[in-house]
C-alpha positions as CSV (number, residue, x, y, z in Angstrom):
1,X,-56.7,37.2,66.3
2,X,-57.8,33.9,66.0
3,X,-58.9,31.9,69.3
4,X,-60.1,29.0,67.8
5,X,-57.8,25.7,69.5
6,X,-55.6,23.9,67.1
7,X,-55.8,20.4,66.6
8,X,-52.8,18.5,67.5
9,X,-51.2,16.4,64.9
10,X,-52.5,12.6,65.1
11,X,-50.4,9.9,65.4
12,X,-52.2,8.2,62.6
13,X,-50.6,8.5,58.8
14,X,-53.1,8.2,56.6
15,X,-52.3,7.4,52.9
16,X,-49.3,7.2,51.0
17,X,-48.7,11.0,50.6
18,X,-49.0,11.7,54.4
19,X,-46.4,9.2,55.1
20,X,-44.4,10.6,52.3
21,X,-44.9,13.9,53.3
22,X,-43.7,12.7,56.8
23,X,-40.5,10.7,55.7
24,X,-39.2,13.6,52.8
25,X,-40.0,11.2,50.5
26,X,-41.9,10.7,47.2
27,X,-44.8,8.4,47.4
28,X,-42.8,6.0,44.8
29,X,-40.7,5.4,47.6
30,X,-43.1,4.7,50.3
31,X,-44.8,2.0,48.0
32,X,-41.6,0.1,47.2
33,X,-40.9,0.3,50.8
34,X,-44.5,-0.8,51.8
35,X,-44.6,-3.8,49.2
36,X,-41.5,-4.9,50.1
37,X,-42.3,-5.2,53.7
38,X,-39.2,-2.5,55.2
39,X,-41.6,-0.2,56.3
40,X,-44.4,-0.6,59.0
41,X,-47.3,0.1,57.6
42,X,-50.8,-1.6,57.6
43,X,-53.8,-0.9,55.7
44,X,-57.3,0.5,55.9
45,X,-59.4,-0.6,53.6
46,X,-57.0,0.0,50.0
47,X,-55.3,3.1,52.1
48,X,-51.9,2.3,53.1
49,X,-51.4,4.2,56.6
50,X,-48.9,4.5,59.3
51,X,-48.0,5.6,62.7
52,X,-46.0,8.5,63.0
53,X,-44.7,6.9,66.7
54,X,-44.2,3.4,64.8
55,X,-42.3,5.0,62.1
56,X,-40.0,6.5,64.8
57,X,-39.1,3.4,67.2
58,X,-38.7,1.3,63.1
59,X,-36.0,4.2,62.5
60,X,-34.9,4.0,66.1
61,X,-34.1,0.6,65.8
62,X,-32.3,0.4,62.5
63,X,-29.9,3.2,64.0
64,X,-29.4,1.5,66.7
65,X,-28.2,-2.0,64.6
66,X,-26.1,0.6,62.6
67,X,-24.2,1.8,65.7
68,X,-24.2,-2.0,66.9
69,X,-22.9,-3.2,63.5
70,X,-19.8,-0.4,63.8
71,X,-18.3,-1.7,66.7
């Protein structure tokens, strides 16, 4: 048995294939999104990275001006 404490998950995305991994996405995707400005991401240093919370309030959002849009 191992007694060792598990790390919780950081909020921070680091590189392309972490936010990929995140989204269930390929990383093509995420850097069309990125360039194109439709995803919130920033950089650190060449490393595109994200916020797992930012990432859900930007999805958040855009379902909420879908359901707006519908009425």
């Amino acid at each position: 048995m191992n007694d060792a404490p598990t790390e919780a998950p950081t909020d921070l995305l680091h590189g392309v294939n972490a936010i990929a991994a995140h989204l269930s996405m390929t990383a093509k995707q995420i850097y069309h999104l990125h360039g194109n400005g439709q995803l919130p991401t920033f950089k650190i240093g060449k490393t595109v990275c994200a916020r797992r919370s930012t990432l859900a309030n930007h999805f958040a959002a855009q379902e909420a001006a879908a359901r707006a849009g519908d009425k």
